[in-house]
MILUM-270249 format. One record per residue (C-alpha): residue number from 1; x, y negated, z negated. Coordinates in Angstrom, 3 decimals. Layout:
N
<NUM; <X; Y; Z>> ...
***
This chain:
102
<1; <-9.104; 32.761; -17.543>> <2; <-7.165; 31.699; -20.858>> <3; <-9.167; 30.096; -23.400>> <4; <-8.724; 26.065; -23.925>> <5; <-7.258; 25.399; -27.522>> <6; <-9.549; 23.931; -29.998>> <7; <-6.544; 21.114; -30.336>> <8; <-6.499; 19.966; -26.373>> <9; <-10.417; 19.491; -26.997>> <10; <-10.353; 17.335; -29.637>> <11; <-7.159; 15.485; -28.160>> <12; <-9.558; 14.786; -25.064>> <13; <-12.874; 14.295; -27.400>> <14; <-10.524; 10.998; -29.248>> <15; <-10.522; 7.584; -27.393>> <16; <-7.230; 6.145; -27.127>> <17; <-6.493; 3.733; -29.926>> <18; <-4.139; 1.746; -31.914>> <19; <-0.573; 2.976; -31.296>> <20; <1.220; 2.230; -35.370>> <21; <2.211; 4.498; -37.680>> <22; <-1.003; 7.094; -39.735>> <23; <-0.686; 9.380; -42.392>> <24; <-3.209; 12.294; -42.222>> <25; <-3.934; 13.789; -45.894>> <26; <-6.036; 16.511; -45.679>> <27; <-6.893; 19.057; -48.388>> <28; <-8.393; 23.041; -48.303>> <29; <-10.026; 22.294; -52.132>> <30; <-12.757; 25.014; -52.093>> <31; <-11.212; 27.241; -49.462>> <32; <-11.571; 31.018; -50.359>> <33; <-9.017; 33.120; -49.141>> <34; <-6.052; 31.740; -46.837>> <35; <-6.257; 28.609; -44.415>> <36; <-6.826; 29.960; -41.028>> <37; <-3.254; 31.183; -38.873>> <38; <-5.459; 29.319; -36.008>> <39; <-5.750; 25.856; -37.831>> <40; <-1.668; 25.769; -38.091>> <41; <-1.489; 26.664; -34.769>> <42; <-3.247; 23.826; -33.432>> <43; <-1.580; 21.639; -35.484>> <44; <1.973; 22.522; -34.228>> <45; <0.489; 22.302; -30.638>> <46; <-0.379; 18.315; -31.489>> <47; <2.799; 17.810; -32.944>> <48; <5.039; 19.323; -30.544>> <49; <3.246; 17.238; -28.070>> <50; <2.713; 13.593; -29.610>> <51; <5.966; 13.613; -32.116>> <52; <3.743; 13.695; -35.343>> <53; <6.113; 15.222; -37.783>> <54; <4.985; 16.954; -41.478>> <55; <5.618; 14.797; -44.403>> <56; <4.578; 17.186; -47.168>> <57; <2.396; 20.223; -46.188>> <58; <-0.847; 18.466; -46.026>> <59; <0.281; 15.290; -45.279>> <60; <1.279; 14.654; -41.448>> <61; <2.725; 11.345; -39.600>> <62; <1.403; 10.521; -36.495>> <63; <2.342; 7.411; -34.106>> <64; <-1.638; 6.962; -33.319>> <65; <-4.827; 6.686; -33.572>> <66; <-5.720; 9.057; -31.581>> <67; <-3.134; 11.565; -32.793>> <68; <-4.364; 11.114; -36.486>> <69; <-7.898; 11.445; -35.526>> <70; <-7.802; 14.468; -33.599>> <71; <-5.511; 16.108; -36.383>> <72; <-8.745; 15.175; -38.474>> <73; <-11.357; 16.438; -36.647>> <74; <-8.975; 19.720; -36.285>> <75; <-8.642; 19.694; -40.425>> <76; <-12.720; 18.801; -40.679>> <77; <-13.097; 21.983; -38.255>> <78; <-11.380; 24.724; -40.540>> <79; <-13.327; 22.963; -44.121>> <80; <-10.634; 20.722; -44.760>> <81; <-11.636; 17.169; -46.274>> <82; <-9.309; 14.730; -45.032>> <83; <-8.816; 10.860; -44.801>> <84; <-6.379; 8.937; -42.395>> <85; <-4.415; 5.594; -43.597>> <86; <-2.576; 2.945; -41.333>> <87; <0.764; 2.860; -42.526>> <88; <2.170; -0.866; -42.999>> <89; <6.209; -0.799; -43.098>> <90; <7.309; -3.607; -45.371>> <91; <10.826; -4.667; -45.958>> <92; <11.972; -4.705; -49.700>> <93; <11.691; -8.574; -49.578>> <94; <8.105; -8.625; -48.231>> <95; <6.726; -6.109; -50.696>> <96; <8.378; -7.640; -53.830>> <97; <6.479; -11.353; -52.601>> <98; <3.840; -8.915; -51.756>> <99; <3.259; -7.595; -54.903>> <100; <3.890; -10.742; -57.430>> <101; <0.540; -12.211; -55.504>> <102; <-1.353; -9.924; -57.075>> 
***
């Protein structure tokens, strides 16, 4: 019987959610040795499936909730510390009113 990927469980573990744009930054401070072969593995198994793409090495793009979060959890599982942001797109035009409210 083949053995169920860490990944698929925590993609069935995650409630669906919003459906937007997240970044996941996550970060192996602390981490003796190499990150785990395994945790990259899973990774590329979520984002071969749910078109998250890699933005910088620790920082993916997902098009959901659900997709960041269970790319968390996966992180949080091999001692990474992580945090997820919603991604707003502005145009040019928005972000420059945007900004002189501040």
């Amino acid at each position: 019987m083949p053995r169920n990927r860490i990944a698929s469980m925590f993609l069935k573990s995650v409630e669906e959610g919003d459906t937007g744009l997240y970044l996941v930054i996550y970060d192996f401070e602390g981490i003796r040795g190499s990150i785990p072969t395994r945790f990259y593995w899973n990774l590329d198994y979520i984002l071969s499936r749910h078109k998250g793409r890699r933005v910088q090495k620790s920082v993916i793009e997902c098009n959901s909730f659900k997709v960041a979060k269970a790319i968390a959890k996966l992180a949080e599982h091999y001692g990474a510390t992580v945090r997820v942001y919603k991604v707003v797109n502005l145009s040019y035009a928005n972000a420059h009113d945007y900004l002189d409210q501040s």
